[in-house]
N, C-alpha and C positions, 0 to 999 in steps of 0.2 A: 295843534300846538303842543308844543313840550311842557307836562303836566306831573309835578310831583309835589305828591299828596304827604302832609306830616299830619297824622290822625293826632289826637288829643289836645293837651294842652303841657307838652313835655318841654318844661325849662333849659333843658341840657340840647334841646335843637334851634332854640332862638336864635343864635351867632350864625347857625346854618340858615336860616331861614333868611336872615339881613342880609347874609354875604351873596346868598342866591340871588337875593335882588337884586344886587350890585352888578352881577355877574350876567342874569337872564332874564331882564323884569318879567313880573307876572307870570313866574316860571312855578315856582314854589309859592305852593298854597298850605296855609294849616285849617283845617277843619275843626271845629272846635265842639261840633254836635252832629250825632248821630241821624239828625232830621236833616245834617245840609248834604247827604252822602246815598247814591244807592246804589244796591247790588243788582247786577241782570245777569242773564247768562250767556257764558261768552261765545262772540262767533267765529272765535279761532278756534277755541279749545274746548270741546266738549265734556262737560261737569264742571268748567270753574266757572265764573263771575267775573267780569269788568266791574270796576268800581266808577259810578258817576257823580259830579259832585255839581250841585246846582247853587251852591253856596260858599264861602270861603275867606279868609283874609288874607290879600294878594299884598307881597313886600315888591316896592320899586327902588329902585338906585336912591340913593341919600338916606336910607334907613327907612324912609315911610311905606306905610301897611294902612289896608284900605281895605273893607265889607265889601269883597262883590257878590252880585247875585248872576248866574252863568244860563242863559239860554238858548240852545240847547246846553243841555250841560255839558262840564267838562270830563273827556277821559281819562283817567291818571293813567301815566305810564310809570309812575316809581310810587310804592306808597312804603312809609316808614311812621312809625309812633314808639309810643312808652308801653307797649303789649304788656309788660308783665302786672301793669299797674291798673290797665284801663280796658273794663271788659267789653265796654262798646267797641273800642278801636280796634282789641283782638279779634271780634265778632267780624268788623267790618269787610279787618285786613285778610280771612280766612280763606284760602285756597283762591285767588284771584289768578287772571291768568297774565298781568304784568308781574316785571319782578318787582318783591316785598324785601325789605331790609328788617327782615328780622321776621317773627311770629310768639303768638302766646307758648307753643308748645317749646319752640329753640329758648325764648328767653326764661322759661321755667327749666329748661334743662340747664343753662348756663347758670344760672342762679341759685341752682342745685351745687353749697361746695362739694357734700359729696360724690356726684357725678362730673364737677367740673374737676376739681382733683384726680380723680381715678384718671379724667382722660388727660390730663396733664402728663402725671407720671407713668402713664402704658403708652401713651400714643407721642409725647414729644420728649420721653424722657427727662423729663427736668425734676429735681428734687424737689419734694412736698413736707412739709413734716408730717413726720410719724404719726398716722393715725389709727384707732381700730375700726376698721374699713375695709379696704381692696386694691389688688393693684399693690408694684413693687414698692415695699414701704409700708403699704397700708394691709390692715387686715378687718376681714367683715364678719361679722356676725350676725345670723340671719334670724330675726324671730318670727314666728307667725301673730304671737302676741308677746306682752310682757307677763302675762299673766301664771306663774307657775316657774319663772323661769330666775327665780332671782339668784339662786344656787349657781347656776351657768354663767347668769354675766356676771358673778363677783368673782368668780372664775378666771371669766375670760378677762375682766381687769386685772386682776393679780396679774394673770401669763403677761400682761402688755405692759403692763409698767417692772416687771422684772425683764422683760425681752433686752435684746442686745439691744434694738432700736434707738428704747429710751436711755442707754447708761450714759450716752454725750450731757440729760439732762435735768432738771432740778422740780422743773413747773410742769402742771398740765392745765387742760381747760376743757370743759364739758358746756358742749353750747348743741343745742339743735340744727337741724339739717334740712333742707328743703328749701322750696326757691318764695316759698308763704315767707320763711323767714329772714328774707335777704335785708341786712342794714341794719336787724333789730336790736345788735347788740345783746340779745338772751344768748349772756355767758358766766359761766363763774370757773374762778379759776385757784388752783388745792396743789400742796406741796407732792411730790410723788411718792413720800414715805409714810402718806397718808393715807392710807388705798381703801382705808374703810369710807371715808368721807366722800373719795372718786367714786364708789361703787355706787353710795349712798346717790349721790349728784345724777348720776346715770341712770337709777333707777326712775329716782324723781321725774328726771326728763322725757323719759319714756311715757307715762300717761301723761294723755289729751293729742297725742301723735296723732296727724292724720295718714290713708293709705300711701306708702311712698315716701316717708319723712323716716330721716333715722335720727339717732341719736351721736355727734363724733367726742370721742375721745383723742384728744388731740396733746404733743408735745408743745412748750410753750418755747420754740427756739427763739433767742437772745440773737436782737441783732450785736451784729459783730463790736466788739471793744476796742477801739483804736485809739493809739494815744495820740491827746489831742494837745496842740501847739502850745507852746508856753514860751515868755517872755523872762528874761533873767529880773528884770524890774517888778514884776507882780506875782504873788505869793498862789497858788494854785489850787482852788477849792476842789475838792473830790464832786465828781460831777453824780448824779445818781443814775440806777439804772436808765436807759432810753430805750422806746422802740423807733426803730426808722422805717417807715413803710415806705415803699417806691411805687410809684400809679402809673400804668402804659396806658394812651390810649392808641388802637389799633384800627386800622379798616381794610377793607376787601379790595387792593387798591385798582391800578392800572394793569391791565392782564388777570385780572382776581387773583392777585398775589396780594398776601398779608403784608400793610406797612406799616410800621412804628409811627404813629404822629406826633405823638405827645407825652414828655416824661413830666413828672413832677415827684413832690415828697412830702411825708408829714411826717412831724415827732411827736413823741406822748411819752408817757411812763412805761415804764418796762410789763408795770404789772396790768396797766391797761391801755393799752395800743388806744391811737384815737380813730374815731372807726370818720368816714367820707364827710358823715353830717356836719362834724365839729371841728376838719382839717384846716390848719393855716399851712396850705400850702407852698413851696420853695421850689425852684431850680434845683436838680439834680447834682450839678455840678456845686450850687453855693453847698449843697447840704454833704455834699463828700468833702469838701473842704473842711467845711466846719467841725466834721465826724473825724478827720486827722488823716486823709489823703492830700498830700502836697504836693505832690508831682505832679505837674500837668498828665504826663504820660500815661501813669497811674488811670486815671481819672476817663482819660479817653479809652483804655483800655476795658476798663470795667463799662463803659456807655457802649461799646463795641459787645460786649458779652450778653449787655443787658438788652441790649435792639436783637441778637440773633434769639436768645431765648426768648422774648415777648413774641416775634415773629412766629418760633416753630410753635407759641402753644397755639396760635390763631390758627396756623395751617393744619395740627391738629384738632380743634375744634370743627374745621372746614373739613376735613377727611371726613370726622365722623358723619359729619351733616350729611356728607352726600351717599351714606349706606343709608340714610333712612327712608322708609317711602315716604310719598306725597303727604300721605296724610300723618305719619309723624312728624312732617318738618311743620303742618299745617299750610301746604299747598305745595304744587310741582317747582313752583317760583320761590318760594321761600327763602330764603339765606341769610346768616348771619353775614350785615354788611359792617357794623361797626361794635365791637366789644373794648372789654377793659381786664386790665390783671396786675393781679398787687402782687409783688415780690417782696422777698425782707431780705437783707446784707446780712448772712452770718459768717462764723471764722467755723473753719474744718480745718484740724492743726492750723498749720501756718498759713493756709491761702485763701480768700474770702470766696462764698458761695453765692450766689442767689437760689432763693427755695420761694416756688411759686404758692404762694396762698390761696386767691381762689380767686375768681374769673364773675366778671357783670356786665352789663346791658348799657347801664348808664350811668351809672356812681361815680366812676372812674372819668368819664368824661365832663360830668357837674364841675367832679374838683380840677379838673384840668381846666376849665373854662374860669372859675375862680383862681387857679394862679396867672392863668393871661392878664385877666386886668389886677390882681395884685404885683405882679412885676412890671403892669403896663406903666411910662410914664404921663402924663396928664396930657391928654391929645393924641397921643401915640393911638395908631389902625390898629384892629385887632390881629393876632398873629394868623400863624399860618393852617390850624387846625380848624376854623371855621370854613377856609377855601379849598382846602385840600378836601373836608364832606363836602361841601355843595357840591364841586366839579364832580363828583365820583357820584352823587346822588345823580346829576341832569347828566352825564352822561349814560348811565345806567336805563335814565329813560330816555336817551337819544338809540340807543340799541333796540328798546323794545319796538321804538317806533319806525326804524328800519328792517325789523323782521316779515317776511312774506315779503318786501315789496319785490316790483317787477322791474329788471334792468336791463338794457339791451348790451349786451356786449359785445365790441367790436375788435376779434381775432384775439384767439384765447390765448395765443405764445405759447413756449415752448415749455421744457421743463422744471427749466428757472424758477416758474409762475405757476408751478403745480399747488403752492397753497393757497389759490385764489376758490378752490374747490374746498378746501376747508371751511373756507367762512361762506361760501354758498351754502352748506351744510347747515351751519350753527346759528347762520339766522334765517335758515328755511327759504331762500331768497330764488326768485323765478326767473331764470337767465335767457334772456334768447339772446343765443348766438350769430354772428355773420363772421364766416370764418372760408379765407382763400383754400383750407385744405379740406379735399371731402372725405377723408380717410383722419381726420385730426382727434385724436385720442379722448377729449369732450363731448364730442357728439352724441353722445351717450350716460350723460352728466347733466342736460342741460332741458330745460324745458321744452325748448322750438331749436332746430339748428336750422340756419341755413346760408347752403355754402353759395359762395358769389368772391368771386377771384378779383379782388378790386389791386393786384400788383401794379399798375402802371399809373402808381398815385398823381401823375402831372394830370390825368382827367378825372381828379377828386369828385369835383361838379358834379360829373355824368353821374361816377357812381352815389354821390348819396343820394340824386335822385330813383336809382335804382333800389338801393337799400329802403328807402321811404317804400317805394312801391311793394316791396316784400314785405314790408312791417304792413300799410295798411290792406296786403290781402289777405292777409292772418289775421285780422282785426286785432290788431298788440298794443297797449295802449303802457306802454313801459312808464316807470314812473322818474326814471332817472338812465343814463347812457355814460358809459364809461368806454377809456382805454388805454391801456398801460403796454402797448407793442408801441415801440417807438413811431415805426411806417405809418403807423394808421391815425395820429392824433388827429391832423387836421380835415379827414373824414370825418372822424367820431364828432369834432366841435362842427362840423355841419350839418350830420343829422339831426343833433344836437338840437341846434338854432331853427331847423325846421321842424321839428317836433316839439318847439317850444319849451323845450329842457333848460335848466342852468348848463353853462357853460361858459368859458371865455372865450369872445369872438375868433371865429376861425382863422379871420383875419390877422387878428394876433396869437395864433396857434402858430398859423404858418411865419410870421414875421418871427419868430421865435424856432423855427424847425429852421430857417435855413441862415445859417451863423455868418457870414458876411454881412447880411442884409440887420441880423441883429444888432451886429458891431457899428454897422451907418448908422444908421436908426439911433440907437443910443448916444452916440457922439453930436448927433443934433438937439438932444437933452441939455438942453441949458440953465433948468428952471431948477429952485430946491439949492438944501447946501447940507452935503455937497451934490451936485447937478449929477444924473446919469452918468453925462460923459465923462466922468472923471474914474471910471469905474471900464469902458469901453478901451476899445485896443485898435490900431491902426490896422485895416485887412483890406483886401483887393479878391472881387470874384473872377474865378480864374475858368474858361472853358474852351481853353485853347493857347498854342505855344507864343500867341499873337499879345494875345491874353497877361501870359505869365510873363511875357518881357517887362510888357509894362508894368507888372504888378512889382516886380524884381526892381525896378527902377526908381520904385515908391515908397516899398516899404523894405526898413532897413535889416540887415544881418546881421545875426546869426535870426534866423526866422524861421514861422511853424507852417509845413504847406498838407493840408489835410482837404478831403472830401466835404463838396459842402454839406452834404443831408446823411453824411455817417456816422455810423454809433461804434460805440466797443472801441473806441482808439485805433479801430482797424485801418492802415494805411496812414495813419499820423507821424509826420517826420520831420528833425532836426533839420533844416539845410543852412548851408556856408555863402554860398551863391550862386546864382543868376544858372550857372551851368550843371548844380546839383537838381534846382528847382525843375528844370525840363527834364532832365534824367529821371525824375521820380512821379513826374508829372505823365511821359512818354510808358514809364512800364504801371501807371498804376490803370489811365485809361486802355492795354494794350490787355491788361489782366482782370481787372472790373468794369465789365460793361452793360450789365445787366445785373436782375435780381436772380437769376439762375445762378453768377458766378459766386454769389456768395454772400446767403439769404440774411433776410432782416439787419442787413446793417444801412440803409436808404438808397439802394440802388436804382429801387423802384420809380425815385423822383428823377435819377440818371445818377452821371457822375462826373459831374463839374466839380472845381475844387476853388480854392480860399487858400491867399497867402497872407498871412498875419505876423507880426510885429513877437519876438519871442519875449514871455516875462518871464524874468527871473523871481523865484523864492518857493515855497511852498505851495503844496497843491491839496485844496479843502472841497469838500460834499458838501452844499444845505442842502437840508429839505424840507421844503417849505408847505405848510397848508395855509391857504386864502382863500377868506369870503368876502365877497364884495370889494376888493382891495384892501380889508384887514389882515393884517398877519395875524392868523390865533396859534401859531406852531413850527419853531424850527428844531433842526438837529442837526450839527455841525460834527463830520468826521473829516480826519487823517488820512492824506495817501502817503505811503513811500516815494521815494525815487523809483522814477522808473530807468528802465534800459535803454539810454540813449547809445542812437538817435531815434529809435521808437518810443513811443509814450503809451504803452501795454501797462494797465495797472500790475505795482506788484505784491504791495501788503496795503495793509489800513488799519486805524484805530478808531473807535469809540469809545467813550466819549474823547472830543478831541483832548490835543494836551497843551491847546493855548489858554494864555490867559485869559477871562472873564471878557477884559475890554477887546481885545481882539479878538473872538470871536462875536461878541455885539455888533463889530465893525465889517465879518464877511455879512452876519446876519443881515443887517443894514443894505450892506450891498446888495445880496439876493433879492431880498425886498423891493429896494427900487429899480433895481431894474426889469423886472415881472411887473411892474404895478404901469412902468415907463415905457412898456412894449402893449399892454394892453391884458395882461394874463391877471384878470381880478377872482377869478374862481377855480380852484380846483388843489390840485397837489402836484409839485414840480421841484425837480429835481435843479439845482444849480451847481458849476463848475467854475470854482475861482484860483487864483491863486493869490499867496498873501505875500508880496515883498516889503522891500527896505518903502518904498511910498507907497502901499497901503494895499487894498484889494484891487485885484485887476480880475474878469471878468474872462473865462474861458469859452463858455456856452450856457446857455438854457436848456433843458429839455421839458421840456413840458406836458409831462406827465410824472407819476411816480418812479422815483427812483430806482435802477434796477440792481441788478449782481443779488448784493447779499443785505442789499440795504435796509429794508422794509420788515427783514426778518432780524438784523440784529437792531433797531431801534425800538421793535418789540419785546425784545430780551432784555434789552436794557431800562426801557423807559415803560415799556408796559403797553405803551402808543402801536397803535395798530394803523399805518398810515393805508392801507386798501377801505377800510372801515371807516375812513377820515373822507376818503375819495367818495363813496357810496354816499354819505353822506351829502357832500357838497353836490355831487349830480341829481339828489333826492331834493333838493331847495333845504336841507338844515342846513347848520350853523353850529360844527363842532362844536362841541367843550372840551378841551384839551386844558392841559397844566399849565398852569402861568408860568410855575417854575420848577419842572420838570426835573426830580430824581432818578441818580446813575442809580443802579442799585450791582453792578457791575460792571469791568474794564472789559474789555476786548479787541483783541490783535489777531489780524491772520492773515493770509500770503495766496496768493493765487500760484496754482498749478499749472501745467503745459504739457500737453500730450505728449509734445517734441521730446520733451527733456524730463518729464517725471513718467511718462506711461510705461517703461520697463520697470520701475520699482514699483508704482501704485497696482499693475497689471499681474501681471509673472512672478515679481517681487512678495507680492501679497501685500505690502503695504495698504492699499485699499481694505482690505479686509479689518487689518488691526485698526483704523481707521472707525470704520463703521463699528467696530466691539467698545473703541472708544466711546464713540457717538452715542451708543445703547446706556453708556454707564454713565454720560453725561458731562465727559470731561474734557471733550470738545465739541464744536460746530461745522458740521457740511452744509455747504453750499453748491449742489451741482447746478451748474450753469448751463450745460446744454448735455442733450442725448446724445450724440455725437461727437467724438474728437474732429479738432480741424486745422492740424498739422496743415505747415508752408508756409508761404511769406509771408500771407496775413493772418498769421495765427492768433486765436483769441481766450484765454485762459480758460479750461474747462471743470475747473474745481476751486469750492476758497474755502480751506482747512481756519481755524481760529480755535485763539484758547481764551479763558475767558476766567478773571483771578476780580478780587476786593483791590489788588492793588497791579497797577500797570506795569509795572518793572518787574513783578511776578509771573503776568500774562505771559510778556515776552519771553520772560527766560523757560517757559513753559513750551512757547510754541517754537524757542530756536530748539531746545533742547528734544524735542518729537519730530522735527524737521533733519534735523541730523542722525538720528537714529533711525527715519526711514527713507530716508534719502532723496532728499526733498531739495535740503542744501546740498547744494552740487558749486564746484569753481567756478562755473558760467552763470551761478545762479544764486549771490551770494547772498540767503537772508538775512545772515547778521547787519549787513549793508540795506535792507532793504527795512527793518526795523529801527535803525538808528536816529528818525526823526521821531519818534514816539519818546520825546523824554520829559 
């Protein structure tokens, strides 16, 4: 079972805790004593500890929470608590060998302002104020003791409050340091022309220090003074000084990238900030209002500044965490998964700053959970930063608990699909292979290979009885079967089925591999509103000229006459009529007749073809994850136009650029019609198009999405849909985003050996290309080892630029495309970007 452990009794994970219920009953347990918890040592990882809990209070759907007692007991795969506060939970959570969201030792360094400062300003560059310390800005002073040294630091006060630093300022503040003292408000704060008094203060604060605590002298910067709105009718009271504190909270998110969750605000006096305990917290946005920003613009613009600095100080905190060893972090699993950081709004001359204050574990997200429900209305669900933990907490332990397992995989692909060995890597995971090539570049990456040429997929049957026989003379007891080469799905779903694995029936693998028989299929869907059929397209199987008369007599022109079992668009074509249709049907059987002429695109099942009914409008990607016939996860991209009368992909976007409702509505379609063919488990790729009446249905593929799919919905969304696949052939049950954040656009244009290989090649283009790629200012997608120039050629590279804003993208990628010569007059991308608006 999916087990994540909240050690203590920490108020700031409760909303996590209910929403986990909501989301995974008896998923999220809190432990509330060190007698319902124990450590053993682990049989993955020698020297850590699994953590068992034989006790717990388990949250189900509708808020309620229930004492269970667990026998055998339960494994945590995620455990998280209030470490900095609760020395049994730190104890507990100490060097385990799942991953831990947090530890004693990270939330003492984080609750350290002077070591979270320092890393602020050396490692994310963001402005700090002035303190005597370290790091740009700050300056340190080292003692061994206070004792003897009072000469020096009166000293070294003078030097810092006469430094350049301080002349922007008026106040200081002498407060203690160290993570013993986080929240306690031991401050007092002395005009700067007072230096005997600051000296005096520093001194004081210095005895009763423990090893590792310093003492900071800090500048007291003023948030910013803006003037605020006035009415000719009301006379205008001098407002007094204020401070405005601004609160992030942040987490480790999808991809373990740093994500902004949650802003809020507090005000107080200038002269004493109000510290987390006693915040009446506000929206961001009401409290820059109210501060004297009027401009919407304004306003969005600063929330823009404000999400990338909060972000990089996380990713600096996360840099430094992973130079530590195991036992600094307090285990190899360790991580900071959820932090906080106060910002103040100051003026520097004319333009406002943010200057990061100092960095916590949990304060920051208390008072964030106090302005949800003070801005909630009465009834109103709680927001989105209680779902947004959960999901990342139970995915986190959906990860661990896919680590080591054993997979059978069937036919590793080509180049495309080189980062499928990535994540073999990273979660240690045992692949045997059954792979038609015995020279196949994996075979030496893999746990068991073995080769078995199952090409002439129409005797599927035979071979998976074959494959089964390989598996049980190896004695392989795989825990889940995958496959992501188009040819081989409806093998894989019968080994599948006979190995007793999740799967969707083969039967609808196959009813789904071969796209005429989809299109019947569908159109006899009646049921529901709106019914399948209204989703499906008039088509005719075609396997001979006897064949296609009829089909021509059926279904009407201008129409699509394509392969029935091919991929890659190869051999897809616009025809006029009746006498195109045999022309194209005459040279495509004359030219594809096997899997030798021209691999992995379904030759293997033959090559009969499908005349179908042409739609007009736009052409969209989902991609879809199901379990058991739920949808937990789409992603809807853009194609371009392609090059009629071939339909060769030629550009794409993500995220798309329709509206909300229209893409709900390819979603919808995708959905039912996978759920209406029989495809309730796995990850599948769907082809629609969107016109003036609604989604029309191009093909299924029923497996993961290929080209550059997989890797730009990871970029974007953080979603890793091969780990989504693993998953579901494992019997879990993703946790994926409800509501999935861009956190970038991206546009990019498929290549052709034909017509780009003398500039990518000779040209150098390639090169520049790849120096881009290194600096991170675009994306490669190489599609195959091979060019494969001629008539059915199929794009062997997809170049993409990738901007905050889509119209940026583009003009990023026309504008690299014409300088390497990319755009060519036969190959216009400006033309081929123009539905991206």
């Amino acid at each position: 079972d999916v087990t994540v452990c909240v050690l203590g009794a920490p108020i700031a994970f409760l909303p996590v805790l209910l929403e986990g219920g909501a989301r995974c009953p008896g998923a999220l347990l809190l432990c509330l004593s060190p007698a319902w918890a124990t450590r053993v040592p682990s049989e993955t990882q020698p020297g850590a500890c699994s953590l068992l809990l034989s006790r717990a209070v388990a949250f189900e759907a509708g808020g309620r929470s229930v004492l269970e007692a667990y026998a055998p007991p339960r494994r945590a795969a995620y455990v998280t608590g209030a470490f900095a506060a609760t020395a049994w939970a730190a104890e507990l959570a100490r060097n385990l060998d799942c991953p831990t969201g947090g530890s004693a030792p990270l939330a003492h360094l984080l609750e350290d302002p002077l070591a979270a400062r320092t890393l602020l300003a050396a490692r994310a560059s963001l402005p700090v104020p002035p303190t005597a310390s370290s790091a740009p800005g700050l300056r340190l002073v080292q003692l061994g003791s206070s004792a003897g040294h009072d000469g020096l630091i009166r000293e070294e006060v003078g030097a810092f409050l006469a430094g350049p630093d301080m002349a922007p300022y008026t106040q200081v503040a002498v407060r203690p340091a160290g993570w013993r003292w986080r929240g306690s408000g031991a401050r007092s704060t002395h005009t700067k022309a007072d230096g005997a008094a600051v000296a005096q203060a520093v001194l004081g604060r210095l005895h009763g220090l423990r090893e590792e605590e310093s003492v900071l002298l800090e500048a007291m910067v003023p948030t910013a003074n803006l003037p605020v709105p006035t009415s000719p009718t009301h006379s205008v009271v001098q407002r007094p000084p204020m401070a405005l504190r601004i609160c992030t909270v942040l987490c480790r998110s999808w991809g373990d990238r740093p994500q902004l969750c949650q802003v809020t605000c507090s005000v107080g006096r200038a002269e004493a900030p109000v510290p987390h305990s006693a915040a009446l917290p506000q929206s961001l946005d009401s409290a820059l209002q109210h501060w004297g920003l009027t401009e919407p613009g304004q306003r969005q613009t600063l929330s823009a500044r404000l999400r990338r600095a909060a972000e990089a100080a996380m990713a600096a905190v996360l840099d430094a965490e992973a130079e530590l060893t195991p036992e600094q972090r307090g285990g190899a699993r360790a991580h900071t998964d959820v932090m906080g950081v106060d910002f103040l709004l100051t003026c520097v001359g004319d333009s406002l700053e943010l200057v990061a204050l100092s960095a916590n574990t949990l304060r920051c997200l208390e008072t964030c959970w106090l302005a949800e429900a003070m801005g909630r209305a009465v009834g109103e669900p709680a927001g989105d930063l209680a779902r947004q933990l959960a999901e990342i907490m139970l995915h986190r332990a959906q990860c661990h608990l896919l680590e080591g397992k054993e997979i059978l995989l069937v036919e590793g692909g080509g180049v495309s699909k080189n980062f499928v060995w990535d994540v073999v890597r990273d979660y240690r995971l045992k692949i045997h292979l059954v792979e038609a090539d015995p020279e196949h570049f994996a075979a030496g990456l893999v746990e068991t290979f073995m080769h078995y040429d199952s090409t002439e997929h129409r005797r599927d049957e035979e071979h998976a009885e074959r494959v089964l026989e390989m598996v049980r003379a190896r004695g392989l007891r795989p825990h889940g079967c995958i496959c992501y080469w188009d040819d081989c799905v409806v093998l894989a779903a019968l080994v599948s089925q006979r190995l007793g694995l999740r799967t969707s029936p083969p039967g609808a693998v196959g009813l789904a591999k071969q796209k005429s028989r989809t299109h019947q299929h569908l159109l006899r869907c009646r049921r529901g509103r709106p019914p399948p059929a209204a989703y499906a397209v008039p088509c005719c199987h075609v396997e001979s000229h006897a064949d296609m008369e009829r089909a021509a007599s059926t279904v009407p022109f201008p129409a699509v006459a394509k392969l029935e079992f091919g991929a890659g668009a190869v051999g897809v074509r616009l025809v006029e009529s009746a006498g195109e249709c045999h022309a194209h049907a005459e040279r495509l059987w004359r030219d594809l007749k096997s899997d030798a002429d021209h691999p992995g695109i379904g030759l293997g099942w033959g090559n009969s073809m499908l005349l179908m009914e042409y739609v007009p409008g736009t052409e969209h990607d989902v991609d879809l994850v199901i379990f058991e016939g739920e949808l937990l996860g789409a992603w809807v991209s853009d194609n371009g136009p392609t090059r009629v009368p071939a339909f060769v992909e030629t550009a794409a976007c993500m995220p798309s650029c329709l509206p909300p409702d229209r893409q709900a509505q390819l979603v919808r379609a995708a959905h039912q019609c996978c759920v209406a063919c029989g495809l309730l488990d796995g990850v599948f790729n769907v082809e629609l198009k969107l016109g003036p009446g609604g989604p029309r249905l191009l093909e299924i593929n029923p497996r993961m999405g290929g080209f550059y799919l997989r890797d730009w919905i990871r970029e974007i969304y953080g979603v890793d849909l091969l780990v989504a696949a693993l998953m579901v052939a494992c019997g879990l049950r993703p946790v994926l985003p409800l509501r999935p954040v861009a956190r970038t656009n991206l546009v990019g244009v498929m290549c052709l050996a034909s017509l780009h290989g003398p500039a990518l090649g000779a040209g150098g283009s390639l090169k520049v290309l790849r120096a881009l790629e290194a600096r991170g200012l675009v994306r490669l997608n190489r599609l195959f080892e091979h060019d494969n120039p001629g008539d059915y050629e199929e794009p062997y590279l997809s170049v993409a630029c990738g901007s905050e804003s889509r119209h940026d993208a583009c003009l990023r990628l026309l504008t690299l495309c014409q300088a390497l010569g990319i755009d060519l007059p036969c190959y216009p991308v400006a033309h081929f970007l123009s539905h991206f608006k």
